[in-house]
C-alpha positions as CSV (number, residue, x, y, z in Angstrom):
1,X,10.4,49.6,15.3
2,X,7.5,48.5,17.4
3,X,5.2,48.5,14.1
4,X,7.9,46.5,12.2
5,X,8.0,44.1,15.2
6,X,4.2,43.8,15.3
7,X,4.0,43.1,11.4
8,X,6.8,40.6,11.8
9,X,4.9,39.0,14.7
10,X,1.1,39.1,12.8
11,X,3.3,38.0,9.6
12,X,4.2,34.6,11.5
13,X,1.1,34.0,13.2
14,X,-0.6,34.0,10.1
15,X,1.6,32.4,8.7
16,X,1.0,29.8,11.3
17,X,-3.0,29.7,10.6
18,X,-2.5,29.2,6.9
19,X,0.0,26.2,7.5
20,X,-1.5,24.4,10.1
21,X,-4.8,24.9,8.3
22,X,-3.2,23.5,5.2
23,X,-2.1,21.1,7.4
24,X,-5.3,19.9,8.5
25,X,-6.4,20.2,4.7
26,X,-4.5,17.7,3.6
27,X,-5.0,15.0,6.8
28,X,-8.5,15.7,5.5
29,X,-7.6,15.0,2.1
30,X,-5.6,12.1,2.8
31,X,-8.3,10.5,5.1
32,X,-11.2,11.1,2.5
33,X,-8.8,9.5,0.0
34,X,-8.2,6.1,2.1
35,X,-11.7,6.0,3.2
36,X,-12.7,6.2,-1.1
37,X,-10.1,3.7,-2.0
38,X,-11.0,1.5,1.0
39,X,-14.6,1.3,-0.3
40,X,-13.3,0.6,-3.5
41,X,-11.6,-2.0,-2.1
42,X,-14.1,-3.6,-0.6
43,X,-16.1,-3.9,-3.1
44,X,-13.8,-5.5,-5.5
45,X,-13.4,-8.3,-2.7
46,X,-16.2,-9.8,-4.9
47,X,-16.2,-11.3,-8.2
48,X,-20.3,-11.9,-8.0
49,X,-20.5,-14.1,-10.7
50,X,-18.7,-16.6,-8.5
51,X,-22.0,-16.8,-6.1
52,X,-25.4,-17.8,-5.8
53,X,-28.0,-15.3,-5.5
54,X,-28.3,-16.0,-1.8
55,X,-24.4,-15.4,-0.9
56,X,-24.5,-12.8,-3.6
57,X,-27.2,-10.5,-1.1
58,X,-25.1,-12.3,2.1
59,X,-22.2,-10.6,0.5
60,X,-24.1,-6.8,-0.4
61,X,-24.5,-6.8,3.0
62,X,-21.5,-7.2,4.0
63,X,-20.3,-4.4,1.5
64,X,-22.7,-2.3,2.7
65,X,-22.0,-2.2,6.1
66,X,-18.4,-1.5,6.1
67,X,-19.1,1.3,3.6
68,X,-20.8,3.0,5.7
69,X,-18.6,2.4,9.0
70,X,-15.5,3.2,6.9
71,X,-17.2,6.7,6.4
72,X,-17.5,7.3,10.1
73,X,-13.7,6.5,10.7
74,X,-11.1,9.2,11.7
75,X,-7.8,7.4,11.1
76,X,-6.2,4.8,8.2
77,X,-5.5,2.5,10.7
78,X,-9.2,2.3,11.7
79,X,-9.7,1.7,7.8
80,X,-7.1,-0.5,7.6
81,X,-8.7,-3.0,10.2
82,X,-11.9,-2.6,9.0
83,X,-10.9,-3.6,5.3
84,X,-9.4,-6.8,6.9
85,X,-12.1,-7.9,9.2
86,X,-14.5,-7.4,5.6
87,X,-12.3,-9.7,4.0
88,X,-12.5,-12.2,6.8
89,X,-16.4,-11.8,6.9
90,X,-16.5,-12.0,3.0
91,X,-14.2,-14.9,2.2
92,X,-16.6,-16.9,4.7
93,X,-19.0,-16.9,2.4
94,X,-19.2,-20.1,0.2
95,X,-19.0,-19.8,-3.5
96,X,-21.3,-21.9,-5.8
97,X,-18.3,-24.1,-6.4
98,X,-18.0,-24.9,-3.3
99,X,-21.4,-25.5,-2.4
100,X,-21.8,-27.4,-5.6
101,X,-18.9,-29.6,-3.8
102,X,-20.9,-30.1,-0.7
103,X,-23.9,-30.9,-2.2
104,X,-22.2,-33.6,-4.3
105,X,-20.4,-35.0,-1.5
106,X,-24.1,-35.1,1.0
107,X,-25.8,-36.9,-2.0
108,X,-22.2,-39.1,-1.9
109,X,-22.8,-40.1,1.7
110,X,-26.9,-40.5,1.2
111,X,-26.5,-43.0,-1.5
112,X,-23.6,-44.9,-0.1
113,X,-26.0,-45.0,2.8
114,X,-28.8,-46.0,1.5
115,X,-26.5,-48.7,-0.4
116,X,-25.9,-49.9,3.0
117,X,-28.9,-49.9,4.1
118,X,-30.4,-51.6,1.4
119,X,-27.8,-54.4,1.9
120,X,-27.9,-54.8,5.6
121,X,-32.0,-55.2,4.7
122,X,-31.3,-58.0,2.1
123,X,-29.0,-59.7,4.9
124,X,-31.8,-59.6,7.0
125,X,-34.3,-60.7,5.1
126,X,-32.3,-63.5,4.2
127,X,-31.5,-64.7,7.5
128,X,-35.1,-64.1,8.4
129,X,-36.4,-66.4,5.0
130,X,-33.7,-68.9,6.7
131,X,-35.6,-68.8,10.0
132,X,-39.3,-69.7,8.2
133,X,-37.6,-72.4,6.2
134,X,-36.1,-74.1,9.3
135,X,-39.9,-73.0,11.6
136,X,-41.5,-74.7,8.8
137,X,-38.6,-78.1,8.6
138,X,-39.4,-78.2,12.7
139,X,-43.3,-78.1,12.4
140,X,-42.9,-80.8,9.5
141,X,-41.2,-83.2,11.7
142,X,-43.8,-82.2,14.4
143,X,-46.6,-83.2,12.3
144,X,-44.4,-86.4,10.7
145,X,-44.1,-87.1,14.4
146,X,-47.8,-86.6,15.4
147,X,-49.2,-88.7,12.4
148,X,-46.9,-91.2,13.3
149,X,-48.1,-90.7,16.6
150,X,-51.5,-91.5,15.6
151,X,-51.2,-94.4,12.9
152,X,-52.0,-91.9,10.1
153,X,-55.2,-89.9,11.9
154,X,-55.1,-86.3,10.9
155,X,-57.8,-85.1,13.7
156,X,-55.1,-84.9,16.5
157,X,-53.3,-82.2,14.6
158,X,-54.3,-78.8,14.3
159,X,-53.4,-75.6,11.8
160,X,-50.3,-76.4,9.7
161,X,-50.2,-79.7,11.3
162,X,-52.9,-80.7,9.7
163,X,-51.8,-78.7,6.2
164,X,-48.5,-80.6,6.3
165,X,-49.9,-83.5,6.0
166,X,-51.3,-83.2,2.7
């Protein structure tokens, strides 16, 4: 009876072993399994043909470094939050469309700028022309006044004076 009781009783213990072993097995199984598809995952994140060759490396990167942290992880929840802070870090990166966009709308603000610019330039020069017309109107009179001044005798006036005369 004792040997049938200590059978029974190395019967369940290994029983026990084997189980919880299996056990651990298939956590193991299941965790190597997430951490695969969560790579996968990743990686399909990014449709490359939608990037420049600059984002394109930005986003490698990325890929690369969550691969490699996803391996070192212990739990799917671990994996889980990793996947989502890639996504974050990859859907920051700006697509060639988008860039295109940008770049369009900086040579937009450039040109309407410059437009500007331009026109404030012509106003100027304009008011400035208007200045020289009326500088030149006020040394006429000046030298009308001075010849008059002088019964006709140009030797009292000097530089445009003297020009406006003739």
């Amino acid at each position: 009876m004792k040997r049938k009781i200590l059978t029974a009783v190395i019967f369940i213990i290994s029983a026990v072993i084997l189980v919880s072993g299996g056990v651990a097995a298939y956590k193991s199984y299941n965790l190597k399994k997430a951490k695969a598809e969560a790579m996968k995952k990743i990686e399909n994140m990014v449709d490359y043909k939608d990037y420049r060759a600059e984002q394109k490396e930005e986003a490698e990167a990325i890929i690369g470094r969550y691969s490699k942290h996803i391996s070192t992880l212990s739990s799917k929840k671990e994996i889980e939050k990793d996947i989502s802070v890639a996504k974050t870090e990859i859907q920051q990166i700006k697509t060639d469309a988008v860039l295109t966009q940008e770049e369009q709308e900086a040579e937009s603000i450039a040109k309407t700028k410059e437009e500007t610019t331009k026109k404030a330039g012509e106003k100027s020069g304009k008011k400035s022309e208007n200045k020289s017309k009326k500088k030149t109107k006020e040394e006429t009179t000046i030298a009308e006044t001075t010849r008059n001044n002088s019964g006709g005798n140009v030797e009292g006036c000097v530089g445009n004076d003297a020009k406006n005369f003739y």
